[in-house]
CHARMM-style PDB file with segment names, atoms N, HN, CA, C and O in Angstrom:
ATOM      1  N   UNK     1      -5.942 102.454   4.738  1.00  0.00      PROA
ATOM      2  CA  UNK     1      -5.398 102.372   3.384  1.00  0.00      PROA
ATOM      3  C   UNK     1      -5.238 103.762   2.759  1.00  0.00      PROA
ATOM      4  O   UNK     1      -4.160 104.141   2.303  1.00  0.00      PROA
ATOM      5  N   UNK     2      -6.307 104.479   2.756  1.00  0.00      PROA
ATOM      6  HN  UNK     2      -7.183 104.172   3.127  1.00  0.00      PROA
ATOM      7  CA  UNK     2      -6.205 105.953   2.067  1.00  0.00      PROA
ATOM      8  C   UNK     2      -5.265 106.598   3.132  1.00  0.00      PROA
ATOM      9  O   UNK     2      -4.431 107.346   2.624  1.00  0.00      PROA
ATOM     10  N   UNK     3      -5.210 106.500   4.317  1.00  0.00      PROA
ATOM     11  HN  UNK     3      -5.888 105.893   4.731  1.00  0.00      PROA
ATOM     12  CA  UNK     3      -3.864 107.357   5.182  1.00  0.00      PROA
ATOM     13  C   UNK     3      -2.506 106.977   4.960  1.00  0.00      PROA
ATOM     14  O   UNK     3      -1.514 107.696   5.081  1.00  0.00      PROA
ATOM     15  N   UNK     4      -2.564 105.673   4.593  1.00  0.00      PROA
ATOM     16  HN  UNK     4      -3.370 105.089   4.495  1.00  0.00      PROA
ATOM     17  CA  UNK     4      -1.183 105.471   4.132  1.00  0.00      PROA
ATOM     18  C   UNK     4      -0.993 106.122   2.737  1.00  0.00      PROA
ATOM     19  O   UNK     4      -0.168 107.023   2.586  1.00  0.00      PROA
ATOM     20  N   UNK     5      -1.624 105.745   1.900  1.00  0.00      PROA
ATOM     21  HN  UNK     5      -2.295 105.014   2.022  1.00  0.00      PROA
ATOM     22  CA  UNK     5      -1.471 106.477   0.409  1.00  0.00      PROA
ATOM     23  C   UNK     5      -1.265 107.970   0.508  1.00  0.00      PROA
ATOM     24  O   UNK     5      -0.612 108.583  -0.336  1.00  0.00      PROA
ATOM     25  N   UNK     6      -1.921 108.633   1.713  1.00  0.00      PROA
ATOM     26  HN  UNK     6      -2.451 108.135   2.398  1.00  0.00      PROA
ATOM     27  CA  UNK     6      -1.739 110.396   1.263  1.00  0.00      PROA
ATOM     28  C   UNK     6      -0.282 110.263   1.924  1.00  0.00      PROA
ATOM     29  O   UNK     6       0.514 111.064   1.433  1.00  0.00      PROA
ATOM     30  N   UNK     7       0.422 109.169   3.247  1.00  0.00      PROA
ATOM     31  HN  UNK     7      -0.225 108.519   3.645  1.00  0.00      PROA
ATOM     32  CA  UNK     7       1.497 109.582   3.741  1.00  0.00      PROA
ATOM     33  C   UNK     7       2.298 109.460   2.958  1.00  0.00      PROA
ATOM     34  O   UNK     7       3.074 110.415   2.938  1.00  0.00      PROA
ATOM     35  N   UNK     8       2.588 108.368   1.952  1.00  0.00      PROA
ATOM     36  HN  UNK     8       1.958 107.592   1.968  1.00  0.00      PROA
ATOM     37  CA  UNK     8       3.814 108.419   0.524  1.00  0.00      PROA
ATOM     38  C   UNK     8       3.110 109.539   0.035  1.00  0.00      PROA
ATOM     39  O   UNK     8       3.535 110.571   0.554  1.00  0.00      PROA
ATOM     40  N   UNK     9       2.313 109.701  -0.660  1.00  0.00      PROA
ATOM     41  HN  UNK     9       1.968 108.863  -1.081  1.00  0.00      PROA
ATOM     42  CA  UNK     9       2.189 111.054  -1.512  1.00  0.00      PROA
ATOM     43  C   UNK     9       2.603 111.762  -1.159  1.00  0.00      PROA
ATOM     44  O   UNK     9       3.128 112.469  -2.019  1.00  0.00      PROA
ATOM     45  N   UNK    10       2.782 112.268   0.354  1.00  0.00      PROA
ATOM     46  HN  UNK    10       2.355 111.693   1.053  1.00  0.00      PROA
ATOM     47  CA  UNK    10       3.267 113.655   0.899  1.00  0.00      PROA
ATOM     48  C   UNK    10       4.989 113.399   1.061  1.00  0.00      PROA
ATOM     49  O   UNK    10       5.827 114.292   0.935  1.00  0.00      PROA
ATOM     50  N   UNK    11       5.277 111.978   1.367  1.00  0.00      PROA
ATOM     51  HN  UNK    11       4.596 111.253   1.470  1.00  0.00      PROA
ATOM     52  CA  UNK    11       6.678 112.030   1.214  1.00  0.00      PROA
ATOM     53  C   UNK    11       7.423 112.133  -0.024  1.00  0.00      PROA
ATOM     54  O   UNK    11       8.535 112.600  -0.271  1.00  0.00      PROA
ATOM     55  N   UNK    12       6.109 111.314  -1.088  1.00  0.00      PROA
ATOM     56  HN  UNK    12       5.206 110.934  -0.888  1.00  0.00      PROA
ATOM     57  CA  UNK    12       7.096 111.882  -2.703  1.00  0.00      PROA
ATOM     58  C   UNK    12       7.171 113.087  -2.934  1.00  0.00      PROA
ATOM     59  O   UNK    12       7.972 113.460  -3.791  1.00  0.00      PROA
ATOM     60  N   UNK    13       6.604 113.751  -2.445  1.00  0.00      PROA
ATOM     61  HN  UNK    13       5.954 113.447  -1.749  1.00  0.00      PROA
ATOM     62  CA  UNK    13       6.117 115.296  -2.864  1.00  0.00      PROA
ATOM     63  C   UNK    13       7.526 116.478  -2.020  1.00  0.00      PROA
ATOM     64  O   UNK    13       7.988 117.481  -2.565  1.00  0.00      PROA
ATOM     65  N   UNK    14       7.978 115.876  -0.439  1.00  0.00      PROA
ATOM     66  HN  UNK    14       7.603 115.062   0.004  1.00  0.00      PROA
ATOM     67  CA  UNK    14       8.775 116.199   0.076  1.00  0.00      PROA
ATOM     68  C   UNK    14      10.105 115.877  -1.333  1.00  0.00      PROA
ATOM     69  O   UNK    14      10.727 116.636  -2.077  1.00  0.00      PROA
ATOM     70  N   UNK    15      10.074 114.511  -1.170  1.00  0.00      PROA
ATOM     71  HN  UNK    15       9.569 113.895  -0.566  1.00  0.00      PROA
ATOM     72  CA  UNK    15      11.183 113.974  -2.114  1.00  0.00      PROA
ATOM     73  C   UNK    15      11.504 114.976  -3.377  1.00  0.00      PROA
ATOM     74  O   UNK    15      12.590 115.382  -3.792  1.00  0.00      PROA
ATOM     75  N   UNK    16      10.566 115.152  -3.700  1.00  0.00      PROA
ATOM     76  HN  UNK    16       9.684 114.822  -3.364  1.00  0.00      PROA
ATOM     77  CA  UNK    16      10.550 115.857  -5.405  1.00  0.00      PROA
ATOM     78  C   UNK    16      11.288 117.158  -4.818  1.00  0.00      PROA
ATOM     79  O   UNK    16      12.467 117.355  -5.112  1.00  0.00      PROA
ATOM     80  N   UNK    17      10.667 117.939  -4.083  1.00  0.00      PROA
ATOM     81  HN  UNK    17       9.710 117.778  -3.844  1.00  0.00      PROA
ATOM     82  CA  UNK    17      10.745 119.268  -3.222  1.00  0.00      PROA
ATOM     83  C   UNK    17      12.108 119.261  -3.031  1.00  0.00      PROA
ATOM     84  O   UNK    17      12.642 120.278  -3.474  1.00  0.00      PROA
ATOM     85  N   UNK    18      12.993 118.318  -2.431  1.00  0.00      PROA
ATOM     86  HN  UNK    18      12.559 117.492  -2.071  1.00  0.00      PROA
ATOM     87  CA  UNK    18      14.369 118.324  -1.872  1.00  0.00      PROA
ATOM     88  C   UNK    18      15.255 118.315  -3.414  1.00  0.00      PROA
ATOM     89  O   UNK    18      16.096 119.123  -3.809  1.00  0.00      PROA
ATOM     90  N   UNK    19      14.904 117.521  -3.849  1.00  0.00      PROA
ATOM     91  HN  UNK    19      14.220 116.866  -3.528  1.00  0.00      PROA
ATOM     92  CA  UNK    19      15.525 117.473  -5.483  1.00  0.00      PROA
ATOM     93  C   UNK    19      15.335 118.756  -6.078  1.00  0.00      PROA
ATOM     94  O   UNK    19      16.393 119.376  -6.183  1.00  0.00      PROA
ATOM     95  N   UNK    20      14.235 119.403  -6.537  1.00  0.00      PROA
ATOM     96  HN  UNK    20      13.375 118.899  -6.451  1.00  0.00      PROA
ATOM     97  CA  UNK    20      14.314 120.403  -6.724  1.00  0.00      PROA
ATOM     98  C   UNK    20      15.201 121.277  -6.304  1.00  0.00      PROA
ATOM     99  O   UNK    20      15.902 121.842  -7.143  1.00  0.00      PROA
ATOM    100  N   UNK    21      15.341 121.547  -5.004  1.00  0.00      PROA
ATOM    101  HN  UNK    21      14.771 121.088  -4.323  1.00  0.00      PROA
ATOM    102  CA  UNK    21      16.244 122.576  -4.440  1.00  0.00      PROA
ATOM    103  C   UNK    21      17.836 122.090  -4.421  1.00  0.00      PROA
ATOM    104  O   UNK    21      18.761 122.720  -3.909  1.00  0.00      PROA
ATOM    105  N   UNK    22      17.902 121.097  -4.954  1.00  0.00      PROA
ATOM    106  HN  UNK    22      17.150 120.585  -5.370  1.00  0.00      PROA
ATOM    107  CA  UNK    22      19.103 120.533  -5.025  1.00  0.00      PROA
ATOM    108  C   UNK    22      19.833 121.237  -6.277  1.00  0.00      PROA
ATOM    109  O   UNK    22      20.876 121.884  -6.379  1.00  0.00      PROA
ATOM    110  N   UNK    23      18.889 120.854  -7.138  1.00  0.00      PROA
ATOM    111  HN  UNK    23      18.042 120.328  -7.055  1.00  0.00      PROA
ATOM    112  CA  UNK    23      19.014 121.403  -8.770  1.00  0.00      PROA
ATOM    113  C   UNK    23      19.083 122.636  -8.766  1.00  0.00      PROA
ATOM    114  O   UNK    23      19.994 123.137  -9.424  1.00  0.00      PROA
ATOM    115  N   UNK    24      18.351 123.331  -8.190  1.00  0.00      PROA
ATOM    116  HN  UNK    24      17.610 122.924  -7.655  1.00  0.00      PROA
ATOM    117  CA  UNK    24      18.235 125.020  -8.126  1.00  0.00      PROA
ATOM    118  C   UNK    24      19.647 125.375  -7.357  1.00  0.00      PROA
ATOM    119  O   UNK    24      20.170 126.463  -7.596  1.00  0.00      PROA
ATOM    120  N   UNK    25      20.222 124.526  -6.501  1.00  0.00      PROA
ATOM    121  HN  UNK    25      19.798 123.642  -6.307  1.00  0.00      PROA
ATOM    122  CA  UNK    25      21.477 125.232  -5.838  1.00  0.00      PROA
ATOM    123  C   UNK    25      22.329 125.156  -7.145  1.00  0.00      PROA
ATOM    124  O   UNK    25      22.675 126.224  -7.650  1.00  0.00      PROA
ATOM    125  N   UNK    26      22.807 123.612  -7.914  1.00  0.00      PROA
ATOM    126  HN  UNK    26      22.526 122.745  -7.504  1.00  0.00      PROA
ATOM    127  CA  UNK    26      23.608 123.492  -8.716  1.00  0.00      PROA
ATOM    128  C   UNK    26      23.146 124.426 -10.064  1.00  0.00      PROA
ATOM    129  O   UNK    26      24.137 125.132 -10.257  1.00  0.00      PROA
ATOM    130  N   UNK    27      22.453 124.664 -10.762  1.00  0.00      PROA
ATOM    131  HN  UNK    27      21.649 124.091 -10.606  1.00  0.00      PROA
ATOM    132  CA  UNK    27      22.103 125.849 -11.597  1.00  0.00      PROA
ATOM    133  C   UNK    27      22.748 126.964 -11.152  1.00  0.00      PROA
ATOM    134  O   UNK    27      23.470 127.610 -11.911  1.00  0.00      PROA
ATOM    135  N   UNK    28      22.466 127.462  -9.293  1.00  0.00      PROA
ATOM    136  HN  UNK    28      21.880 126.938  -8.676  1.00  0.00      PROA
ATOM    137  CA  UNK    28      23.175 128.952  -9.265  1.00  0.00      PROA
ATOM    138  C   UNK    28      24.473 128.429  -9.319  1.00  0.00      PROA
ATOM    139  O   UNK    28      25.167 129.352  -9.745  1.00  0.00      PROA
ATOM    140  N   UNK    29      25.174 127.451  -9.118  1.00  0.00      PROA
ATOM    141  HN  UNK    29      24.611 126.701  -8.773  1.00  0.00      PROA
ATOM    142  CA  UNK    29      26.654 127.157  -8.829  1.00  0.00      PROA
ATOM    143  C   UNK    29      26.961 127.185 -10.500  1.00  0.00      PROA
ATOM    144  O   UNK    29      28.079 127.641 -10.739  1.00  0.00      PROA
ATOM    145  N   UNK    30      26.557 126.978 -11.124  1.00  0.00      PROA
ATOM    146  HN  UNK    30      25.649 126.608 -10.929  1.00  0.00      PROA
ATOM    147  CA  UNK    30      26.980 127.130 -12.812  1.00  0.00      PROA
ATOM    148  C   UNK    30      27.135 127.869 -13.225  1.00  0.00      PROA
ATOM    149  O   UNK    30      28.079 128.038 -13.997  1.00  0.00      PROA
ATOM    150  N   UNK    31      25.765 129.217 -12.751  1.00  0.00      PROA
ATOM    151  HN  UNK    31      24.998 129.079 -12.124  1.00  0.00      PROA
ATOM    152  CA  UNK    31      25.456 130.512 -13.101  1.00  0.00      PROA
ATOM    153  C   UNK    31      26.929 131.260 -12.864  1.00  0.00      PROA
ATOM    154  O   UNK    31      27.792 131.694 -13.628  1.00  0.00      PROA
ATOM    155  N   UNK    32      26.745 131.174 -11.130  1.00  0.00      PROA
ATOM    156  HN  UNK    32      26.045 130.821 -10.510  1.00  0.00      PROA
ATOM    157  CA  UNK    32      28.072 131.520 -10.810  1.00  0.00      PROA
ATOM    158  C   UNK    32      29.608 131.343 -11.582  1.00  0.00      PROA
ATOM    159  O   UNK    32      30.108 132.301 -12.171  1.00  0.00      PROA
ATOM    160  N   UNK    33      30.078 130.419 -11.531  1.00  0.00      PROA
ATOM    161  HN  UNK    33      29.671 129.641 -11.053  1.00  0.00      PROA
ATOM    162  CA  UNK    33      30.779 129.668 -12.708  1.00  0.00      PROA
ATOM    163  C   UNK    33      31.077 130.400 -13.808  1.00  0.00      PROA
ATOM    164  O   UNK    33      32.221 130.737 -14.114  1.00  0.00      PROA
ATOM    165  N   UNK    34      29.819 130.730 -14.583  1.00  0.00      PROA
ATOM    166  HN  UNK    34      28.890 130.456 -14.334  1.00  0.00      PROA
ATOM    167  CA  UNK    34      29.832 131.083 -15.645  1.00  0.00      PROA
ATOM    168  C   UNK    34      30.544 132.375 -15.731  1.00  0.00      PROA
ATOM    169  O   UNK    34      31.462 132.786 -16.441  1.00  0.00      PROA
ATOM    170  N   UNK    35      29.602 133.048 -14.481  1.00  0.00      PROA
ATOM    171  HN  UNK    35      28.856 132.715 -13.904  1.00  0.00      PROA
ATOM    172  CA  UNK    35      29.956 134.742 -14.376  1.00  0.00      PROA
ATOM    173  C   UNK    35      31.378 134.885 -14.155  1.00  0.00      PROA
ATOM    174  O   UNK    35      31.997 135.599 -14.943  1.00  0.00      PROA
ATOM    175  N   UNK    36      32.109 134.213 -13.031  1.00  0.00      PROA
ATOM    176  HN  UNK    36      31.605 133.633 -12.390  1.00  0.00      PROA
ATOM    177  CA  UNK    36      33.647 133.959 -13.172  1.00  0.00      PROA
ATOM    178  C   UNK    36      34.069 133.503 -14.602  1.00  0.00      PROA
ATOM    179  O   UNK    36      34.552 134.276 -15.429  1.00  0.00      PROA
ATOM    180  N   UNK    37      33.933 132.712 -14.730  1.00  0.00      PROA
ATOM    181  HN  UNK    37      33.541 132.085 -14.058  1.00  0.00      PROA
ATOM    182  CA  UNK    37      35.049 132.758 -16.309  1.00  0.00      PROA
ATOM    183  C   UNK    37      34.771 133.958 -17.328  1.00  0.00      PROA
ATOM    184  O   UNK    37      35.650 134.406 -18.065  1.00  0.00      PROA
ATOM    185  N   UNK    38      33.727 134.335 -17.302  1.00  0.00      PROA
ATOM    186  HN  UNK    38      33.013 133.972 -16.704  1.00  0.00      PROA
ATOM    187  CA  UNK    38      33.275 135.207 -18.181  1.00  0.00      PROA
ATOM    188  C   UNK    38      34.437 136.665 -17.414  1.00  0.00      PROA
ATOM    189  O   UNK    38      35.370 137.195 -18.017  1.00  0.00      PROA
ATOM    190  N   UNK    39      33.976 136.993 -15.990  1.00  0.00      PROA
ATOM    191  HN  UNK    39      33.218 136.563 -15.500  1.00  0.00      PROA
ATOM    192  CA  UNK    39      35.053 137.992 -15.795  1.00  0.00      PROA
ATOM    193  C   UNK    39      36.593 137.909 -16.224  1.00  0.00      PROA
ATOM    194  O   UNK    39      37.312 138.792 -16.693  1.00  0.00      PROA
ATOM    195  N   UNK    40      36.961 136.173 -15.828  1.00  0.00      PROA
ATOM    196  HN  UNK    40      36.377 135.456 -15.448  1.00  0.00      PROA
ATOM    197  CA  UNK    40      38.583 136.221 -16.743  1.00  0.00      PROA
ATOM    198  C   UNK    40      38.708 136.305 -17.779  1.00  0.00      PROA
ATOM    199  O   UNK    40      39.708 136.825 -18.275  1.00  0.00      PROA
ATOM    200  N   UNK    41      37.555 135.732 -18.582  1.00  0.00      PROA
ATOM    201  HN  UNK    41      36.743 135.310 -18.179  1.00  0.00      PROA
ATOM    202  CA  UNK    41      37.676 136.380 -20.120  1.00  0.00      PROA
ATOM    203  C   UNK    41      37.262 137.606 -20.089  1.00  0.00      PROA
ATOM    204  O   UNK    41      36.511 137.791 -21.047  1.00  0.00      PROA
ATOM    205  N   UNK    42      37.362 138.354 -19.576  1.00  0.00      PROA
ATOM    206  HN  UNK    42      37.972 138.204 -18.798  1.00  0.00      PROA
ATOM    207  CA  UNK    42      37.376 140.193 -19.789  1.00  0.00      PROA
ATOM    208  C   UNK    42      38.203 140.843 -19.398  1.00  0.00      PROA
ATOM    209  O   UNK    42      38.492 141.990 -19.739  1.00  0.00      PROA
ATOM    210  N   UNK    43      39.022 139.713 -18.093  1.00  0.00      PROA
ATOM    211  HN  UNK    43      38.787 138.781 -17.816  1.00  0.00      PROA
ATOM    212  CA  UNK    43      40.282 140.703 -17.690  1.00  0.00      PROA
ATOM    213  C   UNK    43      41.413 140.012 -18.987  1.00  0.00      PROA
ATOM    214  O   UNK    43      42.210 140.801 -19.494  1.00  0.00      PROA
ATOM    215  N   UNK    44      41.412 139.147 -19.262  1.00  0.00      PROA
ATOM    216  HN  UNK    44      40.765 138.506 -18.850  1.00  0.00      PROA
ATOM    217  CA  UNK    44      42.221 138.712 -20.371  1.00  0.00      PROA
ATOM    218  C   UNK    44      42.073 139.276 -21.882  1.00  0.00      PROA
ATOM    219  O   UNK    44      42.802 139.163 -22.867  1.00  0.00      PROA
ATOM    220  N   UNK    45      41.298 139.684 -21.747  1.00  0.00      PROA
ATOM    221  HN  UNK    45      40.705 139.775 -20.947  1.00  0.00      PROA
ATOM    222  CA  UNK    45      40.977 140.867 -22.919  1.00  0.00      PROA
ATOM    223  C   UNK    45      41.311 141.988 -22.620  1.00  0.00      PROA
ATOM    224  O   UNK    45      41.608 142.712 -23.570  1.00  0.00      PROA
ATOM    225  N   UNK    46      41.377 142.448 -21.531  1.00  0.00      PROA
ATOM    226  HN  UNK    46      41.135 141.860 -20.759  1.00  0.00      PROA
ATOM    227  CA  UNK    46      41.685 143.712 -20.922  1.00  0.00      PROA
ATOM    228  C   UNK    46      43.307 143.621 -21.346  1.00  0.00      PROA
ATOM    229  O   UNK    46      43.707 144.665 -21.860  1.00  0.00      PROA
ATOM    230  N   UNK    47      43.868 143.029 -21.277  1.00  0.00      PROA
ATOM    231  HN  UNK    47      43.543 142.181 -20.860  1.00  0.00      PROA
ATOM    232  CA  UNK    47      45.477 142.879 -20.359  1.00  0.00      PROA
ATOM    233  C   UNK    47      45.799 142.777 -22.176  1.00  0.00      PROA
ATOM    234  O   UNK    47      47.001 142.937 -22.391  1.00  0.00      PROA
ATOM    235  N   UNK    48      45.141 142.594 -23.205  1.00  0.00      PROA
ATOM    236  HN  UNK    48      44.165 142.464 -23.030  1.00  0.00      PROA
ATOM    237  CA  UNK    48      45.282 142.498 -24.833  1.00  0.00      PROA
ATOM    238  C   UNK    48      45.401 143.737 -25.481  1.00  0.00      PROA
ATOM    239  O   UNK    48      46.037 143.921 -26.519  1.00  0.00      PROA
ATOM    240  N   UNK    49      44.691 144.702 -24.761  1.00  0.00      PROA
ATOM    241  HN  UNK    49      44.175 144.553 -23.918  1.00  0.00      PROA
ATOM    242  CA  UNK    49      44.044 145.985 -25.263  1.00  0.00      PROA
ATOM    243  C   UNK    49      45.099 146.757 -24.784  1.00  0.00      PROA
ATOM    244  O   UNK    49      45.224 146.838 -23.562  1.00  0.00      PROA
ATOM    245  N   UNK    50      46.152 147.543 -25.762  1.00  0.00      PROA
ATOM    246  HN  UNK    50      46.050 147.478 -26.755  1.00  0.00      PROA
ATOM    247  CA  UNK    50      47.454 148.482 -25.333  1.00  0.00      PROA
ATOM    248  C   UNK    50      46.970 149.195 -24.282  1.00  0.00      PROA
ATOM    249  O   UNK    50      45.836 149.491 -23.903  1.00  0.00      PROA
ATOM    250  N   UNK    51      48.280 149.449 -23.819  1.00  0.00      PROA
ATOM    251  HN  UNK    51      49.200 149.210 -24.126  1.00  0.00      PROA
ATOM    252  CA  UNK    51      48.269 149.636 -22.051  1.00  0.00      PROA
ATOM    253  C   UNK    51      47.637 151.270 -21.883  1.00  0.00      PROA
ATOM    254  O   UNK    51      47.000 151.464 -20.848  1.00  0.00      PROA
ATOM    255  N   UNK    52      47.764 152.290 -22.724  1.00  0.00      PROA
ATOM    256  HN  UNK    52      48.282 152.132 -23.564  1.00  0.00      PROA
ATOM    257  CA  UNK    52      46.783 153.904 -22.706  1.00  0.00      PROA
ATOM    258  C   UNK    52      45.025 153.280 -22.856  1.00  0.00      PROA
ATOM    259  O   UNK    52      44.216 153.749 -22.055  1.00  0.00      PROA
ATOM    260  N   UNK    53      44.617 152.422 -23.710  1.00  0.00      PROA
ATOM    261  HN  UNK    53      45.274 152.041 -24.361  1.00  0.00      PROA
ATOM    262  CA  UNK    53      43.500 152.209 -22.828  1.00  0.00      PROA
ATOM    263  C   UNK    53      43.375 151.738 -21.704  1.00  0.00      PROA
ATOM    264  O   UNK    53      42.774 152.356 -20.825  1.00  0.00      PROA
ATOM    265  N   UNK    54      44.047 150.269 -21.463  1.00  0.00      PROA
ATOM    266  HN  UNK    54      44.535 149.767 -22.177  1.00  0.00      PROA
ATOM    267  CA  UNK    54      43.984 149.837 -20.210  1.00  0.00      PROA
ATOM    268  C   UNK    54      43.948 151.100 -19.074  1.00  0.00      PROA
ATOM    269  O   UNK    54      43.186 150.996 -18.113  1.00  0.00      PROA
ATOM    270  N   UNK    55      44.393 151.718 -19.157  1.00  0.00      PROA
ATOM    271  HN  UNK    55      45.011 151.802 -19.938  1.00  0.00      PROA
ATOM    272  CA  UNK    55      44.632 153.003 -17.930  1.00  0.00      PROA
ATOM    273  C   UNK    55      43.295 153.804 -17.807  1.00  0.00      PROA
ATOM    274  O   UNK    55      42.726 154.244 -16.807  1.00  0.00      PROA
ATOM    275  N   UNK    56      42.955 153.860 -19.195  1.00  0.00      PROA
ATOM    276  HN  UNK    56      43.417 153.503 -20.007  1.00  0.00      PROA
ATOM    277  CA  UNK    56      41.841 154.940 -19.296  1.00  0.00      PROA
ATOM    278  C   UNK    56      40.675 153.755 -18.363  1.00  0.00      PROA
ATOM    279  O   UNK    56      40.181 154.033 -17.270  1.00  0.00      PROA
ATOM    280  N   UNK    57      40.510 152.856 -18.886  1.00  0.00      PROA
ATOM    281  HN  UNK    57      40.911 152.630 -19.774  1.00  0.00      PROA
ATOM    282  CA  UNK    57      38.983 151.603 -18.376  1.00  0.00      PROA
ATOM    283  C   UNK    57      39.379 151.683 -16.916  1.00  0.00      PROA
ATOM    284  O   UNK    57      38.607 151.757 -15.960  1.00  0.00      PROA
ATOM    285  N   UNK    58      40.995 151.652 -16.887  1.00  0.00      PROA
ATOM    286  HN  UNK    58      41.622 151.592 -17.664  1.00  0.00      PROA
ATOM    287  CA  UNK    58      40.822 151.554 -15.442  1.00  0.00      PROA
ATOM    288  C   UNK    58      40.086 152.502 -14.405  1.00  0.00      PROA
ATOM    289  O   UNK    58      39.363 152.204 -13.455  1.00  0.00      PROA
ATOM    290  N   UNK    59      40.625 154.132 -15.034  1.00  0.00      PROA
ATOM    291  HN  UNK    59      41.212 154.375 -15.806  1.00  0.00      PROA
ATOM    292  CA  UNK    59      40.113 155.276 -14.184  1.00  0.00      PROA
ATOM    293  C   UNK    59      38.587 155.594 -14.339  1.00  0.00      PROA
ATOM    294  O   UNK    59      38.016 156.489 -13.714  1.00  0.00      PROA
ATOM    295  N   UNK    60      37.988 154.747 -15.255  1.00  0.00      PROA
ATOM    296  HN  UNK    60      38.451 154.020 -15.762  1.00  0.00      PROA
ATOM    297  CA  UNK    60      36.635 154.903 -16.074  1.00  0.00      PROA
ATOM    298  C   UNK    60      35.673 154.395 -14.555  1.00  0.00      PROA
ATOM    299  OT1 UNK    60      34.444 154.330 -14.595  1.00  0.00      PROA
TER     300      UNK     60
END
């Protein structure tokens, strides 16, 4: 009886473990995400900003 009980415990514990890392991939996939749009909103700001700066950020 107690060997069966620690073997689910150790499989919920796997279970939880796999979920976790599930979540942690999709968080960096958001992160990621984020950081892309955030760069097009900077090159789209860029491309706003008259073209003698644009040149200058560029050589910067």
């Amino acid at each position: 009886m107690n060997l069966l009980f620690l073997q689910v415990k150790q499989h919920m514990l796997m279970f939880l473990l796999h979920h976790l890392k599930i979540l942690q991939g999709f968080l960096h996939l958001k992160h990621l995400m984020l950081l892309m749009y955030n760069n097009n909103y900077r090159k789209d700001l860029i491309q706003h900003i008259p073209k003698q700066t644009n040149l200058l950020s560029l050589n910067m």
